[in-house]
ZADO-1210 file (C-alpha; in nm, 4 decimals, padded with zeros to 6 digits):
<atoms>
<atom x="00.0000" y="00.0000" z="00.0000" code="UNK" pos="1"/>
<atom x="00.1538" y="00.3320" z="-00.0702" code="UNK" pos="2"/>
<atom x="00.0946" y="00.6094" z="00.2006" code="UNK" pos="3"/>
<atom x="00.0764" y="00.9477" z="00.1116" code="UNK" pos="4"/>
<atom x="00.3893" y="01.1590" z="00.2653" code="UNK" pos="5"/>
<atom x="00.3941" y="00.8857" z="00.5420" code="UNK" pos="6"/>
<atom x="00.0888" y="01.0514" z="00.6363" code="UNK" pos="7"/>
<atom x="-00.0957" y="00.8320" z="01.0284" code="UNK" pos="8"/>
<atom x="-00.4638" y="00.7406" z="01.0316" code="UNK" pos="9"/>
<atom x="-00.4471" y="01.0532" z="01.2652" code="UNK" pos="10"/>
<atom x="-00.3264" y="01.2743" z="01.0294" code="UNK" pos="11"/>
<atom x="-00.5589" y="01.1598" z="00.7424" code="UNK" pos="12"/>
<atom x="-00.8877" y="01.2362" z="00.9568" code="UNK" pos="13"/>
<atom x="-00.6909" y="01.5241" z="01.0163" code="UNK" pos="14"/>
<atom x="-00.7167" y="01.6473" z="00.7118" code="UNK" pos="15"/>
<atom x="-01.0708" y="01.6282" z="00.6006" code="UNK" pos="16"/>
<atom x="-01.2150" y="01.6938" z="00.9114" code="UNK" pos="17"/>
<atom x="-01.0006" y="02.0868" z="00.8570" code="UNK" pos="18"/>
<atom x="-01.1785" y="02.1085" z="00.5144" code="UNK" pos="19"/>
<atom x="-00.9244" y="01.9307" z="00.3109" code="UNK" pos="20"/>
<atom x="-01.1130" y="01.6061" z="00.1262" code="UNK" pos="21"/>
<atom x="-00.9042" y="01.3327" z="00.0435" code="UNK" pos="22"/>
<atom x="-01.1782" y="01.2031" z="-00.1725" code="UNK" pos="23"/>
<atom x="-01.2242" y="01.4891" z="-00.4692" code="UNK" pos="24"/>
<atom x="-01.0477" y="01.3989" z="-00.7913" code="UNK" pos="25"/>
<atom x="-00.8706" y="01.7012" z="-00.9715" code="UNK" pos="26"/>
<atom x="-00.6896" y="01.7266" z="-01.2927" code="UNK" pos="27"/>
<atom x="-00.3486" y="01.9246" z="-01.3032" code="UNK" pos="28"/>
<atom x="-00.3300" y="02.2420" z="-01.0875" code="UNK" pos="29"/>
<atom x="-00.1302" y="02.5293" z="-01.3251" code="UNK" pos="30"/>
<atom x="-00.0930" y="02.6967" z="-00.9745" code="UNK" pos="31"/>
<atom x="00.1268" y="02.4422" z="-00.8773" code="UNK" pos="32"/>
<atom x="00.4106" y="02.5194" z="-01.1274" code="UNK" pos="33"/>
<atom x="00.5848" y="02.8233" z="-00.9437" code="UNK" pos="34"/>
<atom x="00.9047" y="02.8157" z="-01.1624" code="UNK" pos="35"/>
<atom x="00.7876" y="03.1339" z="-01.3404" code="UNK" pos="36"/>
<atom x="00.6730" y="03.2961" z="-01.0799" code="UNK" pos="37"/>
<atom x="00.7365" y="03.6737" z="-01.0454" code="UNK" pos="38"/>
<atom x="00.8907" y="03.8522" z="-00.7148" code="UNK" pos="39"/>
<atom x="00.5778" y="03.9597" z="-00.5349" code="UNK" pos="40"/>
<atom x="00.3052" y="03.7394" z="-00.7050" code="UNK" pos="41"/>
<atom x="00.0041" y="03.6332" z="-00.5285" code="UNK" pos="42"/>
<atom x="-00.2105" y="03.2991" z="-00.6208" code="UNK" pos="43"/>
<atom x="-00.4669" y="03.0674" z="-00.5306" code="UNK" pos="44"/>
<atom x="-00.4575" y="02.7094" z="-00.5176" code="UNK" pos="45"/>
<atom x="-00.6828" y="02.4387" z="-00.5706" code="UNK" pos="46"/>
<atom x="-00.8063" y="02.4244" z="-00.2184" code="UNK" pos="47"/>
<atom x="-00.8537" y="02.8027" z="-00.1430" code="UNK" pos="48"/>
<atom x="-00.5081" y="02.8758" z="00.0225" code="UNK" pos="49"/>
<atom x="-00.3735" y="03.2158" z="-00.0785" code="UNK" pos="50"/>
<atom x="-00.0205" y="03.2159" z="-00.1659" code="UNK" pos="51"/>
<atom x="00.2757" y="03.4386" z="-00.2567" code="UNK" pos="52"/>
<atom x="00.6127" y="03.4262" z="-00.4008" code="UNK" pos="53"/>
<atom x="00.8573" y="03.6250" z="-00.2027" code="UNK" pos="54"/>
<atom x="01.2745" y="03.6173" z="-00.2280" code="UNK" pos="55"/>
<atom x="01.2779" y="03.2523" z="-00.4402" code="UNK" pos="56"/>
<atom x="01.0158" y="03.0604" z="-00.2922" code="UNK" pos="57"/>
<atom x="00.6241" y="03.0700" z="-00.2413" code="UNK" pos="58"/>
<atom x="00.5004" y="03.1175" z="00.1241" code="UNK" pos="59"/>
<atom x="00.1423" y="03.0829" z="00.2235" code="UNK" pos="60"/>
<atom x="-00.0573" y="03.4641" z="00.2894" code="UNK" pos="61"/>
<atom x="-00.2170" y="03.4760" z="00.6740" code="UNK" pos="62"/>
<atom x="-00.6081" y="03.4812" z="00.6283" code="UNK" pos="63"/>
<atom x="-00.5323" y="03.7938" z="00.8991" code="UNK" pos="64"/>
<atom x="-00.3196" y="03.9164" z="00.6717" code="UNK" pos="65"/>
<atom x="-00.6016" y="03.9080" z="00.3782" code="UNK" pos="66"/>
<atom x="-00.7520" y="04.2816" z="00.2667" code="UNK" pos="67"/>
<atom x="-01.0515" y="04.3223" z="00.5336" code="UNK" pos="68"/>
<atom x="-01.3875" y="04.3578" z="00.3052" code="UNK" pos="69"/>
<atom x="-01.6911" y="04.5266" z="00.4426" code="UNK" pos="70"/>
<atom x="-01.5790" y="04.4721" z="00.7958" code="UNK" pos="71"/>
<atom x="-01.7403" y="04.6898" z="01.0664" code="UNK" pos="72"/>
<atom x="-01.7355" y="04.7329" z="01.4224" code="UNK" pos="73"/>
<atom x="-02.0574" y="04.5468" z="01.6048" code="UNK" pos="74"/>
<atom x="-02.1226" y="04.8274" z="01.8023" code="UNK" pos="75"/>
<atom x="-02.0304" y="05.1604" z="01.6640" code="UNK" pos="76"/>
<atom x="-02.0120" y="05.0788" z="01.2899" code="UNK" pos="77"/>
<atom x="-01.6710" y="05.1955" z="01.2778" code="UNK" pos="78"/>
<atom x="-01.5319" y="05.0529" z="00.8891" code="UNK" pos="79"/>
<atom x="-01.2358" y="04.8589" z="01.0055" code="UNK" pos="80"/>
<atom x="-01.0552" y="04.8802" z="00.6578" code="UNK" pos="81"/>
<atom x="-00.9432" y="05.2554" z="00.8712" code="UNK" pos="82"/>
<atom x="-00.9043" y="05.1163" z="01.2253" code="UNK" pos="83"/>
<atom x="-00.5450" y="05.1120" z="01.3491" code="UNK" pos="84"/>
<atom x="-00.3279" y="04.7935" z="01.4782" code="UNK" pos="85"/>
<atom x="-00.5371" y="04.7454" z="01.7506" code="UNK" pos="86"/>
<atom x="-00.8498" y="04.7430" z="01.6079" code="UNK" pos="87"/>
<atom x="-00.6605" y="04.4793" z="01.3477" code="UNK" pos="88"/>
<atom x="-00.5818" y="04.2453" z="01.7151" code="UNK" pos="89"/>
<atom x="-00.9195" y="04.2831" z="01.8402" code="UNK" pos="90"/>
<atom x="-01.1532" y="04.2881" z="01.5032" code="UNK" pos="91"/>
<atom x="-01.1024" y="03.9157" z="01.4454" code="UNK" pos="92"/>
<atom x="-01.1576" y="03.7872" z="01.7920" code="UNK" pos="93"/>
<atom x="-01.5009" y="04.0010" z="01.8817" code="UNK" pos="94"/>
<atom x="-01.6179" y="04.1640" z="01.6225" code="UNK" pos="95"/>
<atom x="-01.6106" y="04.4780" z="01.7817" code="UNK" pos="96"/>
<atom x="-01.2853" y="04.8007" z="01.7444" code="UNK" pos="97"/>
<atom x="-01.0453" y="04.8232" z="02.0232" code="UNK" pos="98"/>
<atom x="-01.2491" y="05.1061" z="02.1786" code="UNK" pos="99"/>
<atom x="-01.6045" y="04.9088" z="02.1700" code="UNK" pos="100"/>
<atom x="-01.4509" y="04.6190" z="02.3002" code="UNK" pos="101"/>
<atom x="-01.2906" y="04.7757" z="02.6042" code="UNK" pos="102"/>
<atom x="-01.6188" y="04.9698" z="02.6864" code="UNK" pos="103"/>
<atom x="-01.8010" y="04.6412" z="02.6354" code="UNK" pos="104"/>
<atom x="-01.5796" y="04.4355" z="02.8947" code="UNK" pos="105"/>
<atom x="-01.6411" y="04.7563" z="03.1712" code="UNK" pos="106"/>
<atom x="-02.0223" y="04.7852" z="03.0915" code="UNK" pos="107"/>
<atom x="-02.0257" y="04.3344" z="03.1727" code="UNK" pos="108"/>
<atom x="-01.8367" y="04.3787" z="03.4498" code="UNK" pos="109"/>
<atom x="-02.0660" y="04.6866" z="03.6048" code="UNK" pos="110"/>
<atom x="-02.3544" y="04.3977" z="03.5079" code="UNK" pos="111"/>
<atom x="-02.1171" y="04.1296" z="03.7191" code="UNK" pos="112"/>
<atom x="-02.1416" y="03.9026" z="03.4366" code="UNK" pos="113"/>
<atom x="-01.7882" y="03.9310" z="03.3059" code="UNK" pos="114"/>
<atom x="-01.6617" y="03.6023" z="03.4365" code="UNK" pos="115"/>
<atom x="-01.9524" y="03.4306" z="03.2625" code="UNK" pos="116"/>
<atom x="-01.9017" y="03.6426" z="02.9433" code="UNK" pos="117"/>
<atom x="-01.5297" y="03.4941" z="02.9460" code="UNK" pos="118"/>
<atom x="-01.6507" y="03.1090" z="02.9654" code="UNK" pos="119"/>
<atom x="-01.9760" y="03.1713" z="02.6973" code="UNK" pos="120"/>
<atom x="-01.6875" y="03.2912" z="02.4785" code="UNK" pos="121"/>
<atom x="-01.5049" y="02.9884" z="02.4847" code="UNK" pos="122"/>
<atom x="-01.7825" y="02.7545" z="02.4908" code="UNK" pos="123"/>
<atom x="-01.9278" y="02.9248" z="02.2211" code="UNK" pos="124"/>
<atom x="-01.5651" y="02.9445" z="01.9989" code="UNK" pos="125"/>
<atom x="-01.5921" y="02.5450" z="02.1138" code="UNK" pos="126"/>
<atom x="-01.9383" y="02.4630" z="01.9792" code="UNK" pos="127"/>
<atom x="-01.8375" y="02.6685" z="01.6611" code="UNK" pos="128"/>
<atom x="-01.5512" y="02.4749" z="01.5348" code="UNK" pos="129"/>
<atom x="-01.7234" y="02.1077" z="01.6741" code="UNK" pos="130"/>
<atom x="-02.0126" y="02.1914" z="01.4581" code="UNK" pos="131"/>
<atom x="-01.7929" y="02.2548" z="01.1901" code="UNK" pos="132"/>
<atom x="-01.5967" y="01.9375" z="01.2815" code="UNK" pos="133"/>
<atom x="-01.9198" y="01.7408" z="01.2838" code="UNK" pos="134"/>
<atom x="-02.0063" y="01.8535" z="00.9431" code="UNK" pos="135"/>
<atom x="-01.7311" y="01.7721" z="00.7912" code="UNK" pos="136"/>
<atom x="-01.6875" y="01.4287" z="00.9669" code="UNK" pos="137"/>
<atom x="-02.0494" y="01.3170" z="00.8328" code="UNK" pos="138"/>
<atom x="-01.9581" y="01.4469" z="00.4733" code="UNK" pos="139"/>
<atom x="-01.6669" y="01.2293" z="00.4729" code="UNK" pos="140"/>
<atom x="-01.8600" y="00.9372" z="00.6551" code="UNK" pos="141"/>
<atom x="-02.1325" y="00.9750" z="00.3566" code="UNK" pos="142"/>
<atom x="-01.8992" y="00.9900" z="00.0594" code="UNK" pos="143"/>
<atom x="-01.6558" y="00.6933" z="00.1738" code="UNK" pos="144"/>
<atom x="-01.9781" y="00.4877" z="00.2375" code="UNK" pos="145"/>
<atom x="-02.1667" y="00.5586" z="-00.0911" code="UNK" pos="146"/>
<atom x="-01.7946" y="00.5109" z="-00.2245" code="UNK" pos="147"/>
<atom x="-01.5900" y="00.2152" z="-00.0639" code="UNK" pos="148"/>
<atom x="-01.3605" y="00.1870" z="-00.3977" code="UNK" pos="149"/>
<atom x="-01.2659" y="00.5117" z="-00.4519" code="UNK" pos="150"/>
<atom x="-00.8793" y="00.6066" z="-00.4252" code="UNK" pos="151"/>
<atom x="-00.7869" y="00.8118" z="-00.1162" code="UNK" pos="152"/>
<atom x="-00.6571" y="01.1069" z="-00.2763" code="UNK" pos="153"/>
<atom x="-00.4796" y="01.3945" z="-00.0056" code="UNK" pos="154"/>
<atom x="-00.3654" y="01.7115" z="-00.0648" code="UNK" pos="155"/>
<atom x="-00.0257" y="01.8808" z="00.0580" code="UNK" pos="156"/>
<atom x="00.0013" y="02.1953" z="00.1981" code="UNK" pos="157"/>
<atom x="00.1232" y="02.3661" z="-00.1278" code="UNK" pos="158"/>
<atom x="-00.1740" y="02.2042" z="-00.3764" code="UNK" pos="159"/>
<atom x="-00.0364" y="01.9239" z="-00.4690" code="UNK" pos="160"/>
<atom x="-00.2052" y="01.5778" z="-00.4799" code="UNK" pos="161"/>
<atom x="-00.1120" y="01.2231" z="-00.3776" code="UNK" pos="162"/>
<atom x="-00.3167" y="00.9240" z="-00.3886" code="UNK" pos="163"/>
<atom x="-00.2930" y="00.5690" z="-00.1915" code="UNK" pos="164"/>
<atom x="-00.3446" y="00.2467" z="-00.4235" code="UNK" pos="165"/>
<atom x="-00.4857" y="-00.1008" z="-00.2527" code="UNK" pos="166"/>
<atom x="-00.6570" y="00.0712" z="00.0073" code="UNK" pos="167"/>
<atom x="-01.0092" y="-00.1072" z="00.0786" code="UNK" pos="168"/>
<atom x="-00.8956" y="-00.2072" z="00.4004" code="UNK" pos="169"/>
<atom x="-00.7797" y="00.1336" z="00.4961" code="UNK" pos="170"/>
<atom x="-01.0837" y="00.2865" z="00.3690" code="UNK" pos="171"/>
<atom x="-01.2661" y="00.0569" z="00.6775" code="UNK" pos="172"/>
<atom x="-01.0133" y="00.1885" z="00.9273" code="UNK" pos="173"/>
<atom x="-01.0386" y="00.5755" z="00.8191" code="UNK" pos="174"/>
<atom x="-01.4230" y="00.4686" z="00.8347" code="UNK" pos="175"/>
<atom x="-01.4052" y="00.3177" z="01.1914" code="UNK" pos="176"/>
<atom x="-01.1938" y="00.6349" z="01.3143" code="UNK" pos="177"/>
<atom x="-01.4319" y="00.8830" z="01.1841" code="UNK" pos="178"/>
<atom x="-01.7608" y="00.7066" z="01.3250" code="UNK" pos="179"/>
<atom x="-01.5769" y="00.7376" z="01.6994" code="UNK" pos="180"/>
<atom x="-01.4825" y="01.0712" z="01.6259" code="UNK" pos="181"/>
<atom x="-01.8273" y="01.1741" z="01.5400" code="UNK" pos="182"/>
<atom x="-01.9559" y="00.9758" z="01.8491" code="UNK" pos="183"/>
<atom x="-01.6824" y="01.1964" z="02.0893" code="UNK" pos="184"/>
<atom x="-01.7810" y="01.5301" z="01.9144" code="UNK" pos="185"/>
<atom x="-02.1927" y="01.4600" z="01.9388" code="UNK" pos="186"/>
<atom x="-02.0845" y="01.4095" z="02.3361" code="UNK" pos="187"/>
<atom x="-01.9078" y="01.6866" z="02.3534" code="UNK" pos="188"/>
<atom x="-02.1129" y="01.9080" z="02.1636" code="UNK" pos="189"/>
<atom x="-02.3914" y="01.8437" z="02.4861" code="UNK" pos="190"/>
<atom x="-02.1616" y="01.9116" z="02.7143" code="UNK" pos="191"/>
<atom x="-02.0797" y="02.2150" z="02.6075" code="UNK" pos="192"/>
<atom x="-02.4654" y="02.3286" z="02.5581" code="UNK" pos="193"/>
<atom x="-02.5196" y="02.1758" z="02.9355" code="UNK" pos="194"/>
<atom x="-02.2178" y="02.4404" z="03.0597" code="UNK" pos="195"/>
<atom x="-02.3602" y="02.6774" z="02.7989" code="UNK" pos="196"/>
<atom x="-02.7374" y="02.6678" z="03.0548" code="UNK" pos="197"/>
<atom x="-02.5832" y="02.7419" z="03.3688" code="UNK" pos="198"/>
<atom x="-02.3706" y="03.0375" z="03.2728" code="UNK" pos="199"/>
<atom x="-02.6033" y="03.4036" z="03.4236" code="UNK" pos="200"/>
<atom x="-02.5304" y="03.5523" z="03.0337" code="UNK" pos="201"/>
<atom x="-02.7516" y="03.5595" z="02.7342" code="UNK" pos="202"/>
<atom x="-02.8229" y="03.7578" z="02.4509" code="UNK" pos="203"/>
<atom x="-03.0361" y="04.0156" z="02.6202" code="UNK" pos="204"/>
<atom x="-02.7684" y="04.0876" z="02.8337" code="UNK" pos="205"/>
<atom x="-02.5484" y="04.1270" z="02.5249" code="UNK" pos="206"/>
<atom x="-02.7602" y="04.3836" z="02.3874" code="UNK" pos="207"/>
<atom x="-02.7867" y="04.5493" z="02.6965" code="UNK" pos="208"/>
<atom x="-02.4317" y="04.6031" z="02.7398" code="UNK" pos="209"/>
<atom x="-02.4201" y="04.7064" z="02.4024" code="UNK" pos="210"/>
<atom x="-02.7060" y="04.9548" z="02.4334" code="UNK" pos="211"/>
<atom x="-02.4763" y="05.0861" z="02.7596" code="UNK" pos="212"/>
<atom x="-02.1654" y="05.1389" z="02.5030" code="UNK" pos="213"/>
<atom x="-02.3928" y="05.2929" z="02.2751" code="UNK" pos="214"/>
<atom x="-02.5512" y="05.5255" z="02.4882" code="UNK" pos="215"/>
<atom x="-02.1598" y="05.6288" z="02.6052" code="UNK" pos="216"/>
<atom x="-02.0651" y="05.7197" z="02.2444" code="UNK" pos="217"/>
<atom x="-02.3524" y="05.9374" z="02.1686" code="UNK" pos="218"/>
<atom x="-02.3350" y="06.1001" z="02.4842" code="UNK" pos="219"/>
<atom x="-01.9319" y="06.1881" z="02.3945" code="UNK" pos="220"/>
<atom x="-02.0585" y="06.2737" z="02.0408" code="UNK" pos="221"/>
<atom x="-02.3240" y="06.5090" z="02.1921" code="UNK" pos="222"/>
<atom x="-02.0552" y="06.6324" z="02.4347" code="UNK" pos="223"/>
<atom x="-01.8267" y="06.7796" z="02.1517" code="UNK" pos="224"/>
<atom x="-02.0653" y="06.9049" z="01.9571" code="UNK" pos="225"/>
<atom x="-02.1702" y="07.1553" z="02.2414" code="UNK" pos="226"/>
<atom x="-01.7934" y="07.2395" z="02.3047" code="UNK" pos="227"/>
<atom x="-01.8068" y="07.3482" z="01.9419" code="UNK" pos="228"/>
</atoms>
C-alpha cells in the first residue's frame, strides 16, 4: 500500500475533518508550477489557500493578513478597513474596534457578568468549530460509504495531490476512526450546551451592554458638539 507523505490514520482524519477532502479527484493544478513565478506574485490554489512568491520561494498569505472587506465594528459601525493595529488584534476575535470592546468588557463587568461572558466565549468558539468538525466528519462518513472503492486522494500543503493504491482495508479503518470521532464530538457538543445553561449571560444581556456602550458614544458625540 503506498501512504501518502507517510501521512498516520491521525493525520488523514486530520485532514478532512479541517476542510481538506481526500476524496475529490482534480486534474493538473497550473498553480502548482511556481518556476515562473514573479517577485511579489500572489495565487490561489486548488483548495482556497492564498499564496505568494517572495525572495525565491512561495510562502502561504495569513487569512489575517487578507484585505478586510466590508468589515465593521458590532457596536459603533466603525469601517475597520481605517481602524489602526489594535483594532486589526481585536476585530477578528469580537467583532467589535479596540475602543467598543474595552467599553463592552467595563459595561459586563458593572452587570457582574464578566466572568460568565469569558466562559460563553469559549464555549461558544468550542461549539463553533465542533459543529464545523461534525459537518465535515459526516460528509466524509457519507462519501466513503456511498464510495468504498474510490482512491484516497490527499492534498499537501502547497496544492499538490497524492493518492494511496490497494486501500479497501484502509478505507474501513479511516471509516471506523471517523464514526468514533463523530460519536466523541456529538458528546461533547452536549456538554458544552449543558455548561452553555448554567452560565447568568444571554443575549439580552449582550444587547444590553451594548445599548450601555452605545448610549456612552452618543453622549461623547453630543458632548463635543456643544464644546463646538
Amino acid at each position: 500500500m503506498k501512504r501518502a507523505t507517510g501521512k498516520s490514520n491521525l493525520d488523514i482524519v486530520k485532514d478532512y475533518v479541517e476542510g481538506n477532502r481526500p476524496f475529490i479527484q482534480v486534474g493538473y493544478d497550473p498553480n502548482l508550477n511556481n518556476s515562473k513565478r514573479k517577485e511579489g506574485e500572489e495565487w490561489e490554489d486548488g483548495q482556497g489557500n492564498k499564496w505568494v512568491w517572495k525572495n525565491g520561494s512561495k510562502r502561504k498569505v495569513s487569512k489575517l493578513g487578507q484585505i478586510k472587506i466590508d468589515q465593521r465594528c458590532s457596536i459603533c459601525d466603525a469601517d475597520m478597513k481605517f481602524g489602526n493595529y489594535l483594532d486589526d488584534k481585536f476585530y477578528p476575535k469580537t467583532g467589535k474596534c479596540y475602543d467598543c470592546t474595552i467599553s463592552f468588557d467595563s459595561k459586563l463587568k458593572v452587570l457582574g457578568v464578566y466572568a460568565d461572558y469569558e466562559r460563553y466565549k469559549i464555549y461558544n468558539s468550542m461549539l463553533s468549530e465542533m459543529k464545523d468538525f461534525k459537518k465535515n466528519i459526516t460528509d466524509s462518513i457519507e462519501y466513503l460509504e456511498k464510495n468504498p472503492e474510490e482512491k484516497l486522494q490527499f492534498f499537501n500543503d502547497d496544492g499538490s495531490q497524492e493518492f494511496w493504491t490497494d486501500d479497501t482495508t484502509q478505507i474501513q479503518k479511516v471509516l471506523s476512526d471517523l464514526k468514533e470521532d463523530l460519536k466523541n464530538v456529538e458528546e461533547n457538543i452536549a456538554k458544552a450546551n449543558e455548561e452553555l445553561g448554567k452560565l447568568n449571560y444571554n443575549s439580552e444581556i449582550e444587547t444590553k451592554a451594548k445599548q450601555m456602550v452605545l448610549d456612552k458614544l452618543n453622549q461623547w458625540v453630543h458632548q463635543r458638539h456643544l464644546k463646538k
